[in-house]
mmCIF entry with sequence, helices, sheets and N, C-alpha, C, O atoms, coordinates in Angstrom:
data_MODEL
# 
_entry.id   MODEL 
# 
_entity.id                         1 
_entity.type                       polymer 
_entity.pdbx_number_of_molecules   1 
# 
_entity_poly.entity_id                      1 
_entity_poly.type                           'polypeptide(L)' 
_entity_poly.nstd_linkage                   no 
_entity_poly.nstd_monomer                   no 
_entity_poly.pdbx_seq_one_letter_code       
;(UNK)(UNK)(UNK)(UNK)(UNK)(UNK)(UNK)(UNK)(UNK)(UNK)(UNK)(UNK)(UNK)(UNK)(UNK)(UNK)
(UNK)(UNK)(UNK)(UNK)(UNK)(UNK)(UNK)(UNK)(UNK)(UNK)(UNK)(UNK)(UNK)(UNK)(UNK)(UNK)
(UNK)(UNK)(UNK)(UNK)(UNK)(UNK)(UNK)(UNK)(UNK)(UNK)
;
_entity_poly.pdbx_seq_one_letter_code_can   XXXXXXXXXXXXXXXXXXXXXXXXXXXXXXXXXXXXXXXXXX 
_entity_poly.pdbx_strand_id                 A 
# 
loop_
_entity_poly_seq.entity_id 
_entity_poly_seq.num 
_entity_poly_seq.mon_id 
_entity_poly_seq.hetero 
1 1  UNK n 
1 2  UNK n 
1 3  UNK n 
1 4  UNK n 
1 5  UNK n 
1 6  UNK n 
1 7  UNK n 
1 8  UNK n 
1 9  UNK n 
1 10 UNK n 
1 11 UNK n 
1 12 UNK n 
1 13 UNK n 
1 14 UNK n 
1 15 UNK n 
1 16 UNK n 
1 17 UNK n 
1 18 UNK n 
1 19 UNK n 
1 20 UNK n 
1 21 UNK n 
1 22 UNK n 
1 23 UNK n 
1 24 UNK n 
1 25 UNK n 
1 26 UNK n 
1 27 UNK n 
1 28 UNK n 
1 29 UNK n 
1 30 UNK n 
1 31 UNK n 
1 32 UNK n 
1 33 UNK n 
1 34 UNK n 
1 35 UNK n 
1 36 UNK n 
1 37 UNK n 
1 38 UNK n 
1 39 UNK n 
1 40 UNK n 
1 41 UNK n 
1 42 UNK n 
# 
_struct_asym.id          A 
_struct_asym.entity_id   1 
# 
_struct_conf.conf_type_id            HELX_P 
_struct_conf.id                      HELX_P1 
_struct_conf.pdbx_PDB_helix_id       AA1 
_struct_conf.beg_label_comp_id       UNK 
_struct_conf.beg_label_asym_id       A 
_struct_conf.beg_label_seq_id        6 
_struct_conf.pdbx_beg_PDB_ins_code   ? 
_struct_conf.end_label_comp_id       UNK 
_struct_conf.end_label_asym_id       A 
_struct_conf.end_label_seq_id        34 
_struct_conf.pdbx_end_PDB_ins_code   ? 
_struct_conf.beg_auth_comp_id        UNK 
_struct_conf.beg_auth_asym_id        A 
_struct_conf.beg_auth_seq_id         6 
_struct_conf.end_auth_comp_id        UNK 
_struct_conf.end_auth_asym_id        A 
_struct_conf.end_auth_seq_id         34 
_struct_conf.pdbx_PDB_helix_class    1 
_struct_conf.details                 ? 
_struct_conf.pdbx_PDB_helix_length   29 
# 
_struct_conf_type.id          HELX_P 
_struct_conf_type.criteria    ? 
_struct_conf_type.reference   ? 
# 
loop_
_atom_site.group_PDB 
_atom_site.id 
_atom_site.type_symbol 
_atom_site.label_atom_id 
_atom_site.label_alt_id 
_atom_site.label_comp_id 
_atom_site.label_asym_id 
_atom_site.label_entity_id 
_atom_site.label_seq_id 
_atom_site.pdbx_PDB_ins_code 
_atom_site.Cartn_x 
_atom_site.Cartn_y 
_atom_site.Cartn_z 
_atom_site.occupancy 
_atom_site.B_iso_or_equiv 
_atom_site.pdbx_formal_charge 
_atom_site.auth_seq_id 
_atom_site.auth_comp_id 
_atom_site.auth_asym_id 
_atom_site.auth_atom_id 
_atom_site.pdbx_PDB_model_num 
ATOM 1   N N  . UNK A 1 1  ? -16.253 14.626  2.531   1.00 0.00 ? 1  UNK A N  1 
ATOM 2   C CA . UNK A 1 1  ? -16.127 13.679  3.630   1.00 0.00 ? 1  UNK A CA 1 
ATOM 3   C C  . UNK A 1 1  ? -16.456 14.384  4.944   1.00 0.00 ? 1  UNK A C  1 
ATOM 4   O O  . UNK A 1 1  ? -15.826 15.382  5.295   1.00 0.00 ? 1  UNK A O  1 
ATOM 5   N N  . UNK A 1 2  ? -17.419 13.875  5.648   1.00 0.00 ? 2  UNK A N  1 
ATOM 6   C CA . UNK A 1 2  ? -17.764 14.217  7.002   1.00 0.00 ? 2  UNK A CA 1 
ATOM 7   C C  . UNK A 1 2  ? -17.229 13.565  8.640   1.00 0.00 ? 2  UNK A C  1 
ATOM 8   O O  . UNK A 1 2  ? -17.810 12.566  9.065   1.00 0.00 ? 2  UNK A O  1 
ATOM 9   N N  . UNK A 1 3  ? -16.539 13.962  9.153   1.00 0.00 ? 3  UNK A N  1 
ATOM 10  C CA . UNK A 1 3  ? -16.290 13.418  10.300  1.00 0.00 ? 3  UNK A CA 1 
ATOM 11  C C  . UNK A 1 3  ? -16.824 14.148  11.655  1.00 0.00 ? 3  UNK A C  1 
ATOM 12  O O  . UNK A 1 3  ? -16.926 15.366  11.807  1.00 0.00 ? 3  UNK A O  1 
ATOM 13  N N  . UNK A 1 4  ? -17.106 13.249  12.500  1.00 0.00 ? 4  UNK A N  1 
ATOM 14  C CA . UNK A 1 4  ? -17.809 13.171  13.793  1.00 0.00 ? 4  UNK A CA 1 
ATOM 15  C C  . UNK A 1 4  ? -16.585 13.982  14.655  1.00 0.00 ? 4  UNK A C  1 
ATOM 16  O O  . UNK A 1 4  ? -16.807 14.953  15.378  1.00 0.00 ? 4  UNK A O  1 
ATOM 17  N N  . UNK A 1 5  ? -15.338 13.419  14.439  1.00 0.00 ? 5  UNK A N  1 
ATOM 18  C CA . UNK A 1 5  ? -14.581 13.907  15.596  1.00 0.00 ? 5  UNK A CA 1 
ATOM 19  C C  . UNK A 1 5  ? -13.017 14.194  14.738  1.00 0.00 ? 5  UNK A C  1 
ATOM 20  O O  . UNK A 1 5  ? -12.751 13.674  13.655  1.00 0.00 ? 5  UNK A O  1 
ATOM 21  N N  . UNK A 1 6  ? -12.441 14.781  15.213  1.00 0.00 ? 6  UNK A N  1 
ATOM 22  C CA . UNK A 1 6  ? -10.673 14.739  15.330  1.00 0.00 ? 6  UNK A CA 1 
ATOM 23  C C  . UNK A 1 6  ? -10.260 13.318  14.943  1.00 0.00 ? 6  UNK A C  1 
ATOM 24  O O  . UNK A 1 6  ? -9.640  12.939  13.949  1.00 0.00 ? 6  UNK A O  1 
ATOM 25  N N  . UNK A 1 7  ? -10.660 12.761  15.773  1.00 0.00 ? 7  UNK A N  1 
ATOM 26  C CA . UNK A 1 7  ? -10.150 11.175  16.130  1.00 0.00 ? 7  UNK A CA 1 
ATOM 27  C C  . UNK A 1 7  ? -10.485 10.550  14.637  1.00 0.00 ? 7  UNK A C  1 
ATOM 28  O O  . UNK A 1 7  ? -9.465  10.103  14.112  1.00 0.00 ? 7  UNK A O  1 
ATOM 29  N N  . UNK A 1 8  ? -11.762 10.405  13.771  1.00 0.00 ? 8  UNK A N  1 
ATOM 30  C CA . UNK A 1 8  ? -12.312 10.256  13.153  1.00 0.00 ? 8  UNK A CA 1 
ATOM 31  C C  . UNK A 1 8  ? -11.442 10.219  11.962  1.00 0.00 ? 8  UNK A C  1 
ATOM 32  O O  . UNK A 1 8  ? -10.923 9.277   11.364  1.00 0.00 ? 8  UNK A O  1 
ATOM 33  N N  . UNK A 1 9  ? -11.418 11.845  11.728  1.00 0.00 ? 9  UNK A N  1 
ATOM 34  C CA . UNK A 1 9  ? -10.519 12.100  10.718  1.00 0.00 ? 9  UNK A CA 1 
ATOM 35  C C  . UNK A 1 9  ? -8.784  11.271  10.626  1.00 0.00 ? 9  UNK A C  1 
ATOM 36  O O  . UNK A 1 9  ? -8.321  10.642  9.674   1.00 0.00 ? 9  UNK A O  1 
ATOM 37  N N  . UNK A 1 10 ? -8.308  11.489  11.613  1.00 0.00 ? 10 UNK A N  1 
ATOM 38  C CA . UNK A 1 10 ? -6.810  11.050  12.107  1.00 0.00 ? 10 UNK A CA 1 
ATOM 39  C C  . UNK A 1 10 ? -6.686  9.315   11.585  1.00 0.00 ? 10 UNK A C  1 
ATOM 40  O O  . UNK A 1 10 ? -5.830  8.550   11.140  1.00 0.00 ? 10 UNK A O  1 
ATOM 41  N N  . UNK A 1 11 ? -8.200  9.300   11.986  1.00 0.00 ? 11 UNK A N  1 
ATOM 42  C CA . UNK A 1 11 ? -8.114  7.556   11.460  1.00 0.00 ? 11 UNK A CA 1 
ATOM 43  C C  . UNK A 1 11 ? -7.886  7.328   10.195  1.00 0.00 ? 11 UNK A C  1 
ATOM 44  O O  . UNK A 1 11 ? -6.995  6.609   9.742   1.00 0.00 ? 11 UNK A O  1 
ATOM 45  N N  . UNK A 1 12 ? -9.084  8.238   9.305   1.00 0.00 ? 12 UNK A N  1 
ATOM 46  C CA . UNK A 1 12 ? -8.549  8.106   7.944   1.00 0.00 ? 12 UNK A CA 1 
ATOM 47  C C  . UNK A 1 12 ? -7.862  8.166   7.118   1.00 0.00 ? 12 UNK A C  1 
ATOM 48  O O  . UNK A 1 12 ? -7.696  7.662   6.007   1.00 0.00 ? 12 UNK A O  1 
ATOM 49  N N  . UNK A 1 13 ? -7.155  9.301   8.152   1.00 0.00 ? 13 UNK A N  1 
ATOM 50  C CA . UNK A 1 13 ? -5.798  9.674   7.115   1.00 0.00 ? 13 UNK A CA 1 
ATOM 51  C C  . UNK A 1 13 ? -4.590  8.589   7.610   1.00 0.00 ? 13 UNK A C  1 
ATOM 52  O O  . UNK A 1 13 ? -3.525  8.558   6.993   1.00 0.00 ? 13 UNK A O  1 
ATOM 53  N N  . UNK A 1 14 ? -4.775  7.936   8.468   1.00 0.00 ? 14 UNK A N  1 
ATOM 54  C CA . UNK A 1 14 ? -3.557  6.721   9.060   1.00 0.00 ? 14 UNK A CA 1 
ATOM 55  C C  . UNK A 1 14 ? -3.901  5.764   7.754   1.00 0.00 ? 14 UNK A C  1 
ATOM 56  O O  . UNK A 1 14 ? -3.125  5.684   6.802   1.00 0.00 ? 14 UNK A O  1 
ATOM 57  N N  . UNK A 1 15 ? -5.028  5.120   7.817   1.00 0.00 ? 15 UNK A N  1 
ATOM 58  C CA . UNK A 1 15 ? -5.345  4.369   6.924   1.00 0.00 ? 15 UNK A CA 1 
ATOM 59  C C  . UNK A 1 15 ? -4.999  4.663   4.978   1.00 0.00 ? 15 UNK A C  1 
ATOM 60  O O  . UNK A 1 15 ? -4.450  3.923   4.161   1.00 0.00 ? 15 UNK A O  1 
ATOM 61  N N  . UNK A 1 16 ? -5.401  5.578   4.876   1.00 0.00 ? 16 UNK A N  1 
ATOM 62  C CA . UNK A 1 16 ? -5.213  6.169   3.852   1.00 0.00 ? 16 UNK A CA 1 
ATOM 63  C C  . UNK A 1 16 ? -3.518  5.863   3.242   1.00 0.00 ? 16 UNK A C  1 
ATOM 64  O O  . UNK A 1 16 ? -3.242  5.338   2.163   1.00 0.00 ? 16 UNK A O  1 
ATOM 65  N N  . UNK A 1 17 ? -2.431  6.419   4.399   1.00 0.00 ? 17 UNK A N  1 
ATOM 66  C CA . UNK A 1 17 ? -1.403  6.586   4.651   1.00 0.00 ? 17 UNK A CA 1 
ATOM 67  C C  . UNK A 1 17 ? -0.786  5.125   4.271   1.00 0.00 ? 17 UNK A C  1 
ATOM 68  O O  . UNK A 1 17 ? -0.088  4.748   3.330   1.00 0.00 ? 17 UNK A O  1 
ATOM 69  N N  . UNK A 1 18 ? -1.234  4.591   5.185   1.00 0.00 ? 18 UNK A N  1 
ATOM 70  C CA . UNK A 1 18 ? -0.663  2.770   5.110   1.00 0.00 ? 18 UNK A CA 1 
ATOM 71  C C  . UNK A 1 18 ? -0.961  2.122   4.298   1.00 0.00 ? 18 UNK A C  1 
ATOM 72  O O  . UNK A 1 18 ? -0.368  1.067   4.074   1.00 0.00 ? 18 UNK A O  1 
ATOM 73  N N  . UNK A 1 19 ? -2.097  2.590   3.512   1.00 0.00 ? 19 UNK A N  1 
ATOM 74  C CA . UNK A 1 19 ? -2.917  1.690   2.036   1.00 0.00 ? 19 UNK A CA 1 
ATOM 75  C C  . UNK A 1 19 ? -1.359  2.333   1.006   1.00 0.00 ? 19 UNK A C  1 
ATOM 76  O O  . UNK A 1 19 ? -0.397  1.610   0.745   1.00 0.00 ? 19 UNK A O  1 
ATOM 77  N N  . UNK A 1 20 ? -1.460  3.526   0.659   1.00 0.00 ? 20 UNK A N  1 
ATOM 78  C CA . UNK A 1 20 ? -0.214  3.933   -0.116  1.00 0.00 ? 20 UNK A CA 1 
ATOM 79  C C  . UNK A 1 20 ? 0.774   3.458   0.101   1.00 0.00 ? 20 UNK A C  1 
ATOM 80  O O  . UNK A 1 20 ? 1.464   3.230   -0.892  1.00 0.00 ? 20 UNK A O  1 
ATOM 81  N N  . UNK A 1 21 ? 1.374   3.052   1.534   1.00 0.00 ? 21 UNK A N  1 
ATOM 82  C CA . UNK A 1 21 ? 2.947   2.737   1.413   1.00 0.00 ? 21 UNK A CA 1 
ATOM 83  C C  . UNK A 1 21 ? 2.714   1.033   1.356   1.00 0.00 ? 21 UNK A C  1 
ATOM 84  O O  . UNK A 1 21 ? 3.589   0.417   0.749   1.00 0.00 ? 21 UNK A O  1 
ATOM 85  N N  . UNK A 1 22 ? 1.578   0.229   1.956   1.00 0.00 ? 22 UNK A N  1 
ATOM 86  C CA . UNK A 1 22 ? 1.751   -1.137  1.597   1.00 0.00 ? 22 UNK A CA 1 
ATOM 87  C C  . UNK A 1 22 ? 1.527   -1.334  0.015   1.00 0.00 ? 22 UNK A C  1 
ATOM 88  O O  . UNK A 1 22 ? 2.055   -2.360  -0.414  1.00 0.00 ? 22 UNK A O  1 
ATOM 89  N N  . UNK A 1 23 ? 0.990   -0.716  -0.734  1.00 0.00 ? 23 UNK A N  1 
ATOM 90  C CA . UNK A 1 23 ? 0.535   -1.486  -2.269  1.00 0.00 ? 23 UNK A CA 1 
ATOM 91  C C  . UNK A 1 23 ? 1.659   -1.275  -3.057  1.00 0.00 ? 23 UNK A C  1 
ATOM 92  O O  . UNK A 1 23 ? 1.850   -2.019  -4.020  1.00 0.00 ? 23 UNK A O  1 
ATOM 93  N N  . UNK A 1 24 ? 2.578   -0.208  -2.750  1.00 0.00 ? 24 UNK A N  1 
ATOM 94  C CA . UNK A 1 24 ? 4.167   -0.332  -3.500  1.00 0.00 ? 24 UNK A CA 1 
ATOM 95  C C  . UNK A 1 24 ? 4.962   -1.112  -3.228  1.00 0.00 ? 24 UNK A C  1 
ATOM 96  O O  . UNK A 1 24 ? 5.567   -1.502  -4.227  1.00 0.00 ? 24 UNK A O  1 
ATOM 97  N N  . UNK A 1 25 ? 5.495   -1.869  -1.678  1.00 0.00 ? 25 UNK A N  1 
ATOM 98  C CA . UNK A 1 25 ? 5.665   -2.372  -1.493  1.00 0.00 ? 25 UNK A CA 1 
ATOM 99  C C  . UNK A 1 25 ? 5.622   -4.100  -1.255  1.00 0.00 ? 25 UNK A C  1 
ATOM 100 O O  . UNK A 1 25 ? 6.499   -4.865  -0.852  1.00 0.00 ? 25 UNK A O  1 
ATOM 101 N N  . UNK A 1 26 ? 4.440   -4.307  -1.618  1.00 0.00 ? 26 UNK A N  1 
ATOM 102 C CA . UNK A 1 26 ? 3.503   -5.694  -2.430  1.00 0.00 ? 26 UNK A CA 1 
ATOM 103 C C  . UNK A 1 26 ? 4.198   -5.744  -3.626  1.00 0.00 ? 26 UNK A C  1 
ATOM 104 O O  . UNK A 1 26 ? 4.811   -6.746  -3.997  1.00 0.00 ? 26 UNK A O  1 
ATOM 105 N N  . UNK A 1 27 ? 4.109   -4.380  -4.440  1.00 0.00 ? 27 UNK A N  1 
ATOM 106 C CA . UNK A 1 27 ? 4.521   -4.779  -5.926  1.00 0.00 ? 27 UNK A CA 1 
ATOM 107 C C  . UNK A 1 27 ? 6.061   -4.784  -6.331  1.00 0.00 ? 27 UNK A C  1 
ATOM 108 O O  . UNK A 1 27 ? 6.610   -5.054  -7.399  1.00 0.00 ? 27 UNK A O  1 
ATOM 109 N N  . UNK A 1 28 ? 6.528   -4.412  -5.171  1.00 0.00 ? 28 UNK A N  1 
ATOM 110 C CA . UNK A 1 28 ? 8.568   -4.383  -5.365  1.00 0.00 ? 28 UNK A CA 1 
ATOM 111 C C  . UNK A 1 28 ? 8.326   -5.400  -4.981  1.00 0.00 ? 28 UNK A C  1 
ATOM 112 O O  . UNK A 1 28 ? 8.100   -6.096  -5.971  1.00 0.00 ? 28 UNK A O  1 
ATOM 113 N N  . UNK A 1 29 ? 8.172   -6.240  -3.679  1.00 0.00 ? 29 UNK A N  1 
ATOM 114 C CA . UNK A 1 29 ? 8.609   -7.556  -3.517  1.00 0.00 ? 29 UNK A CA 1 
ATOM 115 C C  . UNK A 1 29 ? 7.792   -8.777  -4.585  1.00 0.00 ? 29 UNK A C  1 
ATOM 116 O O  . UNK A 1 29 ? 8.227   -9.919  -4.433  1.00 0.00 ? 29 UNK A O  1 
ATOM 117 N N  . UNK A 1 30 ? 6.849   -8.637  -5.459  1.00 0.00 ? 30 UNK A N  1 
ATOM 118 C CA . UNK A 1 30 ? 6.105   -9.678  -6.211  1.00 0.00 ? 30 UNK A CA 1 
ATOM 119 C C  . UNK A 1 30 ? 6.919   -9.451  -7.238  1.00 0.00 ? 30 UNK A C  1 
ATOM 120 O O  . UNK A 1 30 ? 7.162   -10.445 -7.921  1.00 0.00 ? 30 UNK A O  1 
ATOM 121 N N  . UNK A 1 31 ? 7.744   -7.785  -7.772  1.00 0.00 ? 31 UNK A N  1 
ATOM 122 C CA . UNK A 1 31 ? 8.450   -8.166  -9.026  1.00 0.00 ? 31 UNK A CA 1 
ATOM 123 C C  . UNK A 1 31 ? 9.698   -8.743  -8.710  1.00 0.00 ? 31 UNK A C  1 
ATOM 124 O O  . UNK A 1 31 ? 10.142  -9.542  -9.535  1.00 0.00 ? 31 UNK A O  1 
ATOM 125 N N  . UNK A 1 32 ? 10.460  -8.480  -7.542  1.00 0.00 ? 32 UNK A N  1 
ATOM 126 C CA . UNK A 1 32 ? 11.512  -9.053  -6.748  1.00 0.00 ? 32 UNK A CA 1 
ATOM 127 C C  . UNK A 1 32 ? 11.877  -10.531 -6.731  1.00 0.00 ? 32 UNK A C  1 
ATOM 128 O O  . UNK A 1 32 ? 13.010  -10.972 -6.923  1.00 0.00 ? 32 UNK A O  1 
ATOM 129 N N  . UNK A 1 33 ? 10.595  -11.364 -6.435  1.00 0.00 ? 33 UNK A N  1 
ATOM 130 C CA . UNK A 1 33 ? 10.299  -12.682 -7.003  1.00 0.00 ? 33 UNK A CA 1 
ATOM 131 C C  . UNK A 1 33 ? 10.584  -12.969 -8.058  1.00 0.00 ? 33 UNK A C  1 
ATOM 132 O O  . UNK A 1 33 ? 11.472  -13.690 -8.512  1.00 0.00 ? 33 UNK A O  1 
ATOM 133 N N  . UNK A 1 34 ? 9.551   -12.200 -8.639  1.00 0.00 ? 34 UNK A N  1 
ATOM 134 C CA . UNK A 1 34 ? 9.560   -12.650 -9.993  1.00 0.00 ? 34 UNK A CA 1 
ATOM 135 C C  . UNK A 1 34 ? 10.354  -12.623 -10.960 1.00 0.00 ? 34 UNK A C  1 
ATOM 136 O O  . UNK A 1 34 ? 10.406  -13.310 -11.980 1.00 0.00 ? 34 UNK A O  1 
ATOM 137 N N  . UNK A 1 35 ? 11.447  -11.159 -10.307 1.00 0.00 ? 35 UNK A N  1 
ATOM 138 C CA . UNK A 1 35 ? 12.818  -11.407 -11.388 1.00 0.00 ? 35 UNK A CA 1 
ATOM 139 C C  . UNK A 1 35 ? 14.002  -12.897 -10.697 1.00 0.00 ? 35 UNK A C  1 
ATOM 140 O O  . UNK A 1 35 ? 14.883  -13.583 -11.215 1.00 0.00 ? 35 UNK A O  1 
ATOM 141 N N  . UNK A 1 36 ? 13.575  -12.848 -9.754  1.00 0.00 ? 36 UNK A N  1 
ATOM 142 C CA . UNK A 1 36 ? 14.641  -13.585 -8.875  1.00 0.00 ? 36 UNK A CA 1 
ATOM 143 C C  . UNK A 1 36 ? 14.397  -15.355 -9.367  1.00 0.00 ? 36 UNK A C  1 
ATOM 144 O O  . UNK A 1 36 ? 15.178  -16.249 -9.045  1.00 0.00 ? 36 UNK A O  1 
ATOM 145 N N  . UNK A 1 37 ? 13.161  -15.551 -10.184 1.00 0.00 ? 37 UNK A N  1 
ATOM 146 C CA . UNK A 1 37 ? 12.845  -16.381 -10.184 1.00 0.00 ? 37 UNK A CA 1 
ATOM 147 C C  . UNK A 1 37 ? 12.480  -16.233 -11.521 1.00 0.00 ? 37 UNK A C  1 
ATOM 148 O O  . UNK A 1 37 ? 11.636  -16.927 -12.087 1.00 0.00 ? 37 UNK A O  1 
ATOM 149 N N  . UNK A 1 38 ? 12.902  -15.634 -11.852 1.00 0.00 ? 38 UNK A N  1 
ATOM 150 C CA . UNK A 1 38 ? 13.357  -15.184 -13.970 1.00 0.00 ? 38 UNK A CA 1 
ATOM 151 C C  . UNK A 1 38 ? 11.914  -15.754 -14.777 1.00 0.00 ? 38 UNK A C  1 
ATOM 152 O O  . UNK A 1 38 ? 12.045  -15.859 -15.996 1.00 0.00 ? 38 UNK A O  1 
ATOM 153 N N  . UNK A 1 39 ? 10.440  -16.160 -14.156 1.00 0.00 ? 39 UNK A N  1 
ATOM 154 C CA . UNK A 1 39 ? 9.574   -16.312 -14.679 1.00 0.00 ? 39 UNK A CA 1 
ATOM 155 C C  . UNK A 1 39 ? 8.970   -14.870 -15.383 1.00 0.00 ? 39 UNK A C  1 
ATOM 156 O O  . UNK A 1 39 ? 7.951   -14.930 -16.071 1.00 0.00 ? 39 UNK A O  1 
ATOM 157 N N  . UNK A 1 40 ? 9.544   -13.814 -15.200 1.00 0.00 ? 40 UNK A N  1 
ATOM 158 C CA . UNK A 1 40 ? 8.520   -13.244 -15.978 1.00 0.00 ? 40 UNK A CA 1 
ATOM 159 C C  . UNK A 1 40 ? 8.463   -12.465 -17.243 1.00 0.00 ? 40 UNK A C  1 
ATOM 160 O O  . UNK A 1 40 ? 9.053   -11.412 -17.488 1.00 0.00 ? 40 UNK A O  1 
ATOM 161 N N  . UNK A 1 41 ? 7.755   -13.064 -17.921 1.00 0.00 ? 41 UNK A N  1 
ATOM 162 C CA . UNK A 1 41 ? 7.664   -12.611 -19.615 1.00 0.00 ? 41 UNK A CA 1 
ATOM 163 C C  . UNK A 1 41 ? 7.614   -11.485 -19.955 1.00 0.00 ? 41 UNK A C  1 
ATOM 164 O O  . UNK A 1 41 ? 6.556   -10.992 -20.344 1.00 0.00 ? 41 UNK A O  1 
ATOM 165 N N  . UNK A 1 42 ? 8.828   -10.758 -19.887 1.00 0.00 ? 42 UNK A N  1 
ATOM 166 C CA . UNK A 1 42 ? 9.197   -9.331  -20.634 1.00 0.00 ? 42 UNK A CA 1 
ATOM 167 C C  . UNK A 1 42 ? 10.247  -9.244  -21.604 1.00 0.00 ? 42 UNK A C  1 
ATOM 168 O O  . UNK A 1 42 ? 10.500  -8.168  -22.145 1.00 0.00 ? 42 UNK A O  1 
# 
């Protein structure tokens, strides 16, 4: 990976950062539902 600047980099790794902590958190609250709402087939 090549970056132009400091700034550049800093971005990616924010992004990077926030992709990891939102997609766990998507999937606690969708199973959260889903137990709460006893639809799901396990």
């Amino acid at each position: 990976m090549n970056f132009d600047t400091i700034t550049g980099y800093f971005y990616k790794v924010y992004n990077i950062c926030y992709f990891m902590a939102l997609v766990p958190m998507g999937i606690f609250i969708f199973l959260y539902i889903q137990f709460n709402t006893e639809k799901l087939p396990l």
